[in-house]
KEVOTOR-468089 format. One record per residue (C-alpha): residue in three letters; z, y, x. Coordinates in steps of 0.02 Angstrom, whole numbers, plus 32768, in hexadecimal, padded with zeros to 4 digits. Each point is the difference from the previous one (the first is absolute). Example, Ala and Ser with C-alpha at 12.3 -4.5 7.8 and 13.67 -1.06 7.14 Angstrom:
2
{"Ala", {8186, 7F1F, 8267}}
{"Ser", {7FDF, 80AC, 8045}}
This chain:
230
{"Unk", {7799, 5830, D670}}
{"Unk", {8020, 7FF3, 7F42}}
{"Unk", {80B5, 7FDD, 7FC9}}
{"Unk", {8007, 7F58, 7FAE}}
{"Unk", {802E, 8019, 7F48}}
{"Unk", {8090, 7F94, 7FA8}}
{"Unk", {7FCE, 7F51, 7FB2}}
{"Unk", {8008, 7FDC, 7F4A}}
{"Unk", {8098, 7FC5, 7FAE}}
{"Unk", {7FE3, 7F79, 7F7B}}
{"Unk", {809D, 7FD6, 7F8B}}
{"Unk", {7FF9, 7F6E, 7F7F}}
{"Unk", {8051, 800D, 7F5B}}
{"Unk", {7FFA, 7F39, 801C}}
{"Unk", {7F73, 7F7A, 8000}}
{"Unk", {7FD5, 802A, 80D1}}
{"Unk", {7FB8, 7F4B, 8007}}
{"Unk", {7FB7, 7FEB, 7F52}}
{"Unk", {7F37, 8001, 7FF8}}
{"Unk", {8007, 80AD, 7FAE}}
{"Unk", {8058, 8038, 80BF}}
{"Unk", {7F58, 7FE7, 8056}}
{"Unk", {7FAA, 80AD, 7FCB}}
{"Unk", {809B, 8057, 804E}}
{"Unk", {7FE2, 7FA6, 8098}}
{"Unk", {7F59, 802B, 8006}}
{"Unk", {8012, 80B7, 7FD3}}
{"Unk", {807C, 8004, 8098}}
{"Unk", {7FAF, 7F8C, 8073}}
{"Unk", {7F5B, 8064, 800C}}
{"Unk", {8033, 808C, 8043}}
{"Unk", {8052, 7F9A, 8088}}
{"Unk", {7FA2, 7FC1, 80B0}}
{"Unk", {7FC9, 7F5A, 801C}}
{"Unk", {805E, 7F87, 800D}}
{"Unk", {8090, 8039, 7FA4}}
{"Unk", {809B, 7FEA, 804B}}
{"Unk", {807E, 7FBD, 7F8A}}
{"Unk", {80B5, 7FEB, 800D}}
{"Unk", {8075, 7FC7, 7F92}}
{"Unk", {80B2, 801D, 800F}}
{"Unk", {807C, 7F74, 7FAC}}
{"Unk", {808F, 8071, 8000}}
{"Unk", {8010, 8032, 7F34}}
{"Unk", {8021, 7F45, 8000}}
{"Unk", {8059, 7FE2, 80A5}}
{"Unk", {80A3, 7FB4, 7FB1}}
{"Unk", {7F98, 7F71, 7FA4}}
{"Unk", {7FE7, 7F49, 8044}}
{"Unk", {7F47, 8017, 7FCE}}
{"Unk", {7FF8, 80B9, 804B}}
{"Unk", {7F4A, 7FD1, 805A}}
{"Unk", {7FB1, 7FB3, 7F7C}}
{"Unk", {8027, 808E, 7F7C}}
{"Unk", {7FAE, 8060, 8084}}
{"Unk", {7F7D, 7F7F, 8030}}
{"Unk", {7FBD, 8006, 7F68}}
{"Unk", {7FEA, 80C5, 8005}}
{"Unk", {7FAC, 7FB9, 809F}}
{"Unk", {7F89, 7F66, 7FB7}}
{"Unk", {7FC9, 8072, 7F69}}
{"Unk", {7FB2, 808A, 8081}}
{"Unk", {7FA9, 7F83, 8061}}
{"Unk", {7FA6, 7FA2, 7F7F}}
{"Unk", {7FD3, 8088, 7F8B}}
{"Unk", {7FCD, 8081, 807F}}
{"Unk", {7FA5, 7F93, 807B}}
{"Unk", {7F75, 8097, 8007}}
{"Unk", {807A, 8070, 806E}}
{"Unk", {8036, 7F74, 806C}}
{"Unk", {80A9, 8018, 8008}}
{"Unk", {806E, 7FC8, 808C}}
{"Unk", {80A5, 7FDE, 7FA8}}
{"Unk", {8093, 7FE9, 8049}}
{"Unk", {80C4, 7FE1, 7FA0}}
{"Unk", {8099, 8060, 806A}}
{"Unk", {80B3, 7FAB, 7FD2}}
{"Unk", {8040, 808D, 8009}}
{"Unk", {8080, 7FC5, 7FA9}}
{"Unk", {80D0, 803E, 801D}}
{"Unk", {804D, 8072, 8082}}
{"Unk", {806D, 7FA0, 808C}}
{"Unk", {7F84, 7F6B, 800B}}
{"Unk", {7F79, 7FCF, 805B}}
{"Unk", {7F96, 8044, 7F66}}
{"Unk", {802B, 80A9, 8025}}
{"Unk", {7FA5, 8073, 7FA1}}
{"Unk", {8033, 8067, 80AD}}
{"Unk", {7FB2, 7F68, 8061}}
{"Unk", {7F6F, 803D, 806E}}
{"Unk", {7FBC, 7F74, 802A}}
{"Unk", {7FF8, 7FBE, 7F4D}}
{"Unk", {7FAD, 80A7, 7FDC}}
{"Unk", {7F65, 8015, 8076}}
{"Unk", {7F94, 7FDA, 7F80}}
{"Unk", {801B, 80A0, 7FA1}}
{"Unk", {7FCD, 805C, 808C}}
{"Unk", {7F48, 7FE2, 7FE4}}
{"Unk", {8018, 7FE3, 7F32}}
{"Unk", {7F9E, 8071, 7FA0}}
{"Unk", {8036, 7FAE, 7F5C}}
{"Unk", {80C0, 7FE1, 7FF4}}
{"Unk", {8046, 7FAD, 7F43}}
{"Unk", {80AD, 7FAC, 7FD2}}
{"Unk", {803D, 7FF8, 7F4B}}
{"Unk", {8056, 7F8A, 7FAB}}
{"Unk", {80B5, 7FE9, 801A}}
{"Unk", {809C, 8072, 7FFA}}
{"Unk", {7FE7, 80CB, 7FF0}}
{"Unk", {80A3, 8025, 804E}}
{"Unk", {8001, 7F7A, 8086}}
{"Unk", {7F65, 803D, 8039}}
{"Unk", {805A, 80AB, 8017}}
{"Unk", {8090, 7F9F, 8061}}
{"Unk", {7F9E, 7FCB, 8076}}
{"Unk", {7F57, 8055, 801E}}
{"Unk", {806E, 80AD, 7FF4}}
{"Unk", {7FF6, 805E, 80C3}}
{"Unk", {7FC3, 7F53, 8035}}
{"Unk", {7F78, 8004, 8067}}
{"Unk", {7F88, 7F9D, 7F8E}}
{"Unk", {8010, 8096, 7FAA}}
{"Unk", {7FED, 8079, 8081}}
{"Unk", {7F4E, 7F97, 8024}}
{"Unk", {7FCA, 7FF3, 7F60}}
{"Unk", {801A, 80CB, 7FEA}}
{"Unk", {7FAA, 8018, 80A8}}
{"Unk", {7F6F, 7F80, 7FB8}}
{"Unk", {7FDB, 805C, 7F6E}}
{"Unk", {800D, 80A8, 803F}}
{"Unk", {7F5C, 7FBB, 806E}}
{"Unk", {7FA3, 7FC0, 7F6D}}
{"Unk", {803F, 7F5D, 7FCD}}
{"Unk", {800C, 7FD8, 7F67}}
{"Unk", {80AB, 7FC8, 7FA5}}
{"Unk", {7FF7, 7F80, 7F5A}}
{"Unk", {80A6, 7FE8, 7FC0}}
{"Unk", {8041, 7FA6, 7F63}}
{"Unk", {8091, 7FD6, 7F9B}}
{"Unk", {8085, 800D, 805B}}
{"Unk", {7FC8, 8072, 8087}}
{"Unk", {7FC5, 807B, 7F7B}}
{"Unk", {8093, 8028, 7FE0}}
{"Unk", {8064, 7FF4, 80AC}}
{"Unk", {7F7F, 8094, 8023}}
{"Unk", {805B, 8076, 7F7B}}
{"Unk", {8071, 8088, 8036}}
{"Unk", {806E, 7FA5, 7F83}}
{"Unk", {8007, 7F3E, 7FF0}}
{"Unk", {800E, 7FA0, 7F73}}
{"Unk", {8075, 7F74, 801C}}
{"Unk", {7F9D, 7F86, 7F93}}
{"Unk", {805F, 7F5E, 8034}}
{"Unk", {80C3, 805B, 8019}}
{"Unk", {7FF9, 803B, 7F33}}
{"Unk", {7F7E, 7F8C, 7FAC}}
{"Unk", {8041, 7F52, 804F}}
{"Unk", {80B1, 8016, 8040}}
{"Unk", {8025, 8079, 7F81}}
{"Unk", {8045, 8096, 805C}}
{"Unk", {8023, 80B9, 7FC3}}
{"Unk", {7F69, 805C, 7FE0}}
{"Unk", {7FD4, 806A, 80BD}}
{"Unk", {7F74, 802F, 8068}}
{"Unk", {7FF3, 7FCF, 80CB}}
{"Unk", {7FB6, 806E, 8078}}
{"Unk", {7F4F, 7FD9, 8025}}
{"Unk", {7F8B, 801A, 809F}}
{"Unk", {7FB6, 8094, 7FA0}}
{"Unk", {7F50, 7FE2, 8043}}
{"Unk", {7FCD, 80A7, 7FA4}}
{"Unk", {8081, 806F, 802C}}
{"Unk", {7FB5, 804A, 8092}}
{"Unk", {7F69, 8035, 7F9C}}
{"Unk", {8062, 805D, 7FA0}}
{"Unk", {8004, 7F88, 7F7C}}
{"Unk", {80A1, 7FB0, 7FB5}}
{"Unk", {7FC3, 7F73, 7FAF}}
{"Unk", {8059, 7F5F, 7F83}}
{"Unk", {7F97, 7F66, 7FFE}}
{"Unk", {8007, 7F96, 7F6E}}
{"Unk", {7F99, 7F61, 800D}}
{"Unk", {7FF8, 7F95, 7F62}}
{"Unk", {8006, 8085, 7F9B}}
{"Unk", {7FBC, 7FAE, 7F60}}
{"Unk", {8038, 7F55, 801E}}
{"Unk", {8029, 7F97, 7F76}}
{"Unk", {8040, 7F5B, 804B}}
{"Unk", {809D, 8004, 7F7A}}
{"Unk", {7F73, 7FF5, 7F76}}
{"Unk", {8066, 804C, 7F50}}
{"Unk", {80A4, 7FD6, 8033}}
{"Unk", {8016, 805A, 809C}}
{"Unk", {7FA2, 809D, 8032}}
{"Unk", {7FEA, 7FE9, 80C4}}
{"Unk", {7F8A, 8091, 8014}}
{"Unk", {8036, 808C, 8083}}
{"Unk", {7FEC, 7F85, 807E}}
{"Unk", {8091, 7F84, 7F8F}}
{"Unk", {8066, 8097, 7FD7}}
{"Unk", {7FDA, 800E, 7F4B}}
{"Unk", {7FD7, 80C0, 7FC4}}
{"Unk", {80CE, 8006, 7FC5}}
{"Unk", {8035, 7FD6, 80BF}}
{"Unk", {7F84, 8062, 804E}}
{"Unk", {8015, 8096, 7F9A}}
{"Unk", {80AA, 7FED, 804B}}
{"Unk", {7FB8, 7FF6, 809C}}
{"Unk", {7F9F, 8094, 800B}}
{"Unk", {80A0, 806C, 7FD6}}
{"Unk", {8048, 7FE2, 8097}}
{"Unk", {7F7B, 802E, 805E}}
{"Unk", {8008, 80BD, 804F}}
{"Unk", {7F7F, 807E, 7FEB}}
{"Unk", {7F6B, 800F, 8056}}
{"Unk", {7FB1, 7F46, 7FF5}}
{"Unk", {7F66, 7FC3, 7FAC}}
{"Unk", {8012, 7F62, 7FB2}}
{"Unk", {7F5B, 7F88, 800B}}
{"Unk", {7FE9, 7F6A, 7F9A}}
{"Unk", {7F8E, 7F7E, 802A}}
{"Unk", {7FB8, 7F89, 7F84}}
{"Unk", {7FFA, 7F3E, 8018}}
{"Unk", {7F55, 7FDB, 8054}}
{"Unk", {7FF0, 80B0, 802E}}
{"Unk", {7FD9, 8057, 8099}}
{"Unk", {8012, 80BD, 802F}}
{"Unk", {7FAD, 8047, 808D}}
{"Unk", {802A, 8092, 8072}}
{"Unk", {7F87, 804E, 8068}}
């Protein structure tokens, strides 16, 4: 019996529902069986009101542009620890058992750590991969994925000190001890404001990088960008 090989891992920069997402999707989609399982976790997002339609709409883009692979999609609220929308819920979960496409994005990097961390959405979507699914992640899980996080929300919004979180280092048992930088050329601040580095600003993130330790490889990831690991 062949050993089944690891799925792909697709990160987006940004731009995982834009029209120019749909050759990703294919290039990842193809080398999946028929139908493809998809499931889409909510928890990046958890702490929003709207947490299942930022992920329904993950959801509504793969069904209507990639109607060729039929894809059975289903949304987990996975959404906070302690609830009913346990990302250690079980029941809630089942459907990751037979995904062979798993995706979450937007939301916050290091409340995705918070909660997906030793959780056993975690644990299944590890186990998932290992067997060949495939794992799309944007935004927000990009980065939760990092052996370091960036705490995008804590500095650029509330204005905290400058710091990195611990991330789920997704790599690290490769042997690879990777930084994820989505947004990487952004420029949402226009001339005023330089918001690249994922709204860091070169300055800040230069900053940044200093206090990392040795050993990691930083990855940036431009807007509308995807990079693919086999």
């Amino acid at each position: 019996m062949t050993e089944a090989a690891p799925g792909l891992v697709a990160l987006f920069g940004s731009g995982e529902t834009a029209a120019s997402a749909q050759a990703v999707y294919e290039h990842v989609f193809r080398r999946l069986p028929r139908p493809v399982h998809v499931s889409v976790l909510e928890t990046p997002a958890g702490f929003e009101l709207n947490s299942p339609r930022v992920a329904g709409r993950v959801a509504d883009f793969v069904r209507e542009h990639l109607p060729n692979y039929a894809p059975e999609v289903t949304v987990i609220p996975a959404r906070k620890r302690g609830t009913p929308f346990s990302p250690d819920n079980s029941v809630i979960l089942t459907p990751l058992l037979s995904a062979n496409a798993i995706m979450f994005g937007a939301g916050s990097p290091t409340y995705t750590v918070h909660q997906l961390k030793n959780s056993l959405a975690w644990y299944m979507l590890l186990a998932r991969h290992r067997l060949g699914s495939a794992l799309v992640l944007a935004s927000a899980a990009t980065i939760a994925i990092s052996a370091y996080a960036l705490p995008v929300y804590e500095i650029y919004k509330v204005g905290q000190d400058l710091h990195w979180s611990e991330g789920l280092d997704f790599f690290g048992p490769c042997g690879m001890r990777l930084v994820f930088i989505p947004h990487w050329n952004n420029s949402d601040g226009g001339a005023e404001l330089d918001t690249s580095r994922c709204f860091m600003g070169q300055e800040r993130f230069d900053q940044l990088v200093a206090m990392l330790p040795d050993g990691l490889t930083i990855v940036g990831i431009d807007e509308h960008t995807a990079l693919i690991f086999d």
